[in-house]
C-alpha positions as CSV (number, residue, x, y, z in Angstrom):
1,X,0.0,0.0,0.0
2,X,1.3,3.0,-0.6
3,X,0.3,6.9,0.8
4,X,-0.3,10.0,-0.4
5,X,-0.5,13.8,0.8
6,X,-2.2,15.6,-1.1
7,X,-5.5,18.1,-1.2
8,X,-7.3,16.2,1.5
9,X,-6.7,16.6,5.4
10,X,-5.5,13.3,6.0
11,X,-3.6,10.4,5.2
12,X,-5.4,8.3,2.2
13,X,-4.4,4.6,1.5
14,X,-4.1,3.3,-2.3
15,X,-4.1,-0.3,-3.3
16,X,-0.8,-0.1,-5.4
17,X,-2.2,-2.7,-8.1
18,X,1.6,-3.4,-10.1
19,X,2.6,-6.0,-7.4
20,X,-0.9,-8.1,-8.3
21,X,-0.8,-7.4,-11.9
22,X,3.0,-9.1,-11.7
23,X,1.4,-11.9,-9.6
24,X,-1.1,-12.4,-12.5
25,X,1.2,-12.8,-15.2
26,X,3.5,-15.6,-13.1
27,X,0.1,-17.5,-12.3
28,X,-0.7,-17.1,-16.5
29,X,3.1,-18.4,-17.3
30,X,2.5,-21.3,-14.5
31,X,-0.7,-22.4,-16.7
32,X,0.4,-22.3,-19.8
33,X,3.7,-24.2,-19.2
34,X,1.4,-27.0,-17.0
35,X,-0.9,-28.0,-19.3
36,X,-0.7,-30.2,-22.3
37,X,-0.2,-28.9,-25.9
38,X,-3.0,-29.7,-27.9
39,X,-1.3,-30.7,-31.2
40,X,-3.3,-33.4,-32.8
41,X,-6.7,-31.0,-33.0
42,X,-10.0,-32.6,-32.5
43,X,-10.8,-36.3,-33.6
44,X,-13.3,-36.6,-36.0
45,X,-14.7,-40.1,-37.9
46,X,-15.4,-39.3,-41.4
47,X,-17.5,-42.0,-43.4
48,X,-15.6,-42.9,-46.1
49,X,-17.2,-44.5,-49.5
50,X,-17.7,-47.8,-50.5
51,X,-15.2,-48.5,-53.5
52,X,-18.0,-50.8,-54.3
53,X,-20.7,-48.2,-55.2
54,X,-20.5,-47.0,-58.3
55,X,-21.8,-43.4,-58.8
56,X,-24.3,-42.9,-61.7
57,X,-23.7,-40.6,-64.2
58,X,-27.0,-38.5,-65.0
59,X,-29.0,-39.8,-67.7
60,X,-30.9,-37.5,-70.6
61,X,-34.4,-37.4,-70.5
62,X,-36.5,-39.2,-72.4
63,X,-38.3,-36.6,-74.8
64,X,-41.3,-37.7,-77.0
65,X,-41.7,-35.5,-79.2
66,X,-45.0,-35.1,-81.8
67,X,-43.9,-33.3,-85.0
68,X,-47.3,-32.0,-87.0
69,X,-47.9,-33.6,-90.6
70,X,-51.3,-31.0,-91.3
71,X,-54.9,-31.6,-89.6
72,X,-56.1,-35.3,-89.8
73,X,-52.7,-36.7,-90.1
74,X,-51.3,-38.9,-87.5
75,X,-48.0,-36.9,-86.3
76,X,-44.5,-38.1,-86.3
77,X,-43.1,-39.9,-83.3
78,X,-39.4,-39.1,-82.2
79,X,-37.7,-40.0,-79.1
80,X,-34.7,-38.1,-78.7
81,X,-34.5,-37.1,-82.1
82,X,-34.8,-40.4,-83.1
83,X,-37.3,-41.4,-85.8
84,X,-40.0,-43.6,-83.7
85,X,-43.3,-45.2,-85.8
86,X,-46.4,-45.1,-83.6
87,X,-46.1,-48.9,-83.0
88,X,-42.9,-49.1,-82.0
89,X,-43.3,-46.6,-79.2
90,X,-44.1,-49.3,-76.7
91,X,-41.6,-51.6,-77.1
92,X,-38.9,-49.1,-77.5
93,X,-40.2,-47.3,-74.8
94,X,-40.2,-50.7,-72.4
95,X,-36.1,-51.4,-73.6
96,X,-35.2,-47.7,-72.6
97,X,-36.7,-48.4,-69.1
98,X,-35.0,-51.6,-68.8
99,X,-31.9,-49.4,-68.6
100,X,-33.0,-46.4,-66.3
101,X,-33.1,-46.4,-62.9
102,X,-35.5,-43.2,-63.1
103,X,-39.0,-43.9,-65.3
104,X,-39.7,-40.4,-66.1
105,X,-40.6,-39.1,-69.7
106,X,-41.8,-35.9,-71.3
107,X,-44.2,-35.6,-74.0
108,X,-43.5,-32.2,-76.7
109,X,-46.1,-31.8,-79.8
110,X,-46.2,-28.7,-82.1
111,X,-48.8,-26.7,-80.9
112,X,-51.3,-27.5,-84.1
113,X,-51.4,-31.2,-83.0
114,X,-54.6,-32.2,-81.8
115,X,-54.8,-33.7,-78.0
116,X,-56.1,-37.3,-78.5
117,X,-52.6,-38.2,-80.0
118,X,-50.6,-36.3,-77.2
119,X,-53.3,-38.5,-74.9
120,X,-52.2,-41.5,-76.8
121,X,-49.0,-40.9,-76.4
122,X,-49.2,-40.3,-72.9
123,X,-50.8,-43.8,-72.3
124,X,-48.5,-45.7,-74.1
125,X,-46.2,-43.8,-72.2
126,X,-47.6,-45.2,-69.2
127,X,-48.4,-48.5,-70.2
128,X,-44.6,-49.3,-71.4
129,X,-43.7,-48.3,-67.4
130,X,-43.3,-44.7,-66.8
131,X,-44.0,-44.0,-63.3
132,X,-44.4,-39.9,-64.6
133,X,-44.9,-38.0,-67.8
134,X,-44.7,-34.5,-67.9
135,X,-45.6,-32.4,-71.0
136,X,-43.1,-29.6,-72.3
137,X,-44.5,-26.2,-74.1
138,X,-43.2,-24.8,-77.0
139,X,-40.7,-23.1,-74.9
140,X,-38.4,-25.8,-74.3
């Protein structure tokens, strides 16, 4: 403790606070030598993958597409760009999802194509196995 005269009438006692500050700082040194060093970081288990597994690659979609001929004509089938008669739809249809994990096809006709053949196509669609059709707009 230390005192000082000063403005007041008496004697006033001060904590002199360098002594406990130097006190701190051997404690802290003390600490930091005692405990371990943490070198290694945390352990973590990561799952790794089975060589076995095979990763699939994505697969194009199937795309039916209706190409108009004129009014009363029966529209041209292609699947992919590929040149598809009506009744070989099925069957080819069938052999693609032989092969596919995913059953999923989409059905495009020019917009001048009447519905019952889109319909048509949508059943065979459905018969040969696909689980969902969609239908794609001129846009696409």
């Amino acid at each position: 403790m230390s005192m000082s005269t000063g403005a007041r009438n008496g004697p006033a006692a001060e904590i002199n606070v360098t002594p406990l500050i130097d006190v701190l700082l051997v404690l802290l040194i003390i600490f930091m030598v005692i405990l371990p060093e943490h070198s290694l970081g945390e352990l973590a288990q990561i799952p790794q993958p089975n060589p076995d597994d095979r990763v699939m690659s994505p697969q194009t979609p199937i795309v039916i597409q209706l190409k108009d001929l004129g009014s009363g004509k029966r529209p041209d089938l292609e699947i992919n760009q590929k040149q598809i008669k009506w009744e070989e739809l099925e069957l080819h249809l069938q052999s693609l999802y032989r092969a596919r994990e995913d059953h999923v096809a989409f059905v495009k006709g020019d917009p001048e194509i009447e519905f019952a053949f889109v319909a048509e196509a949508l059943d065979i669609s459905h018969r040969a196995g696909a689980e969902r059709v969609g239908l794609m707009g001129k846009d696409n």
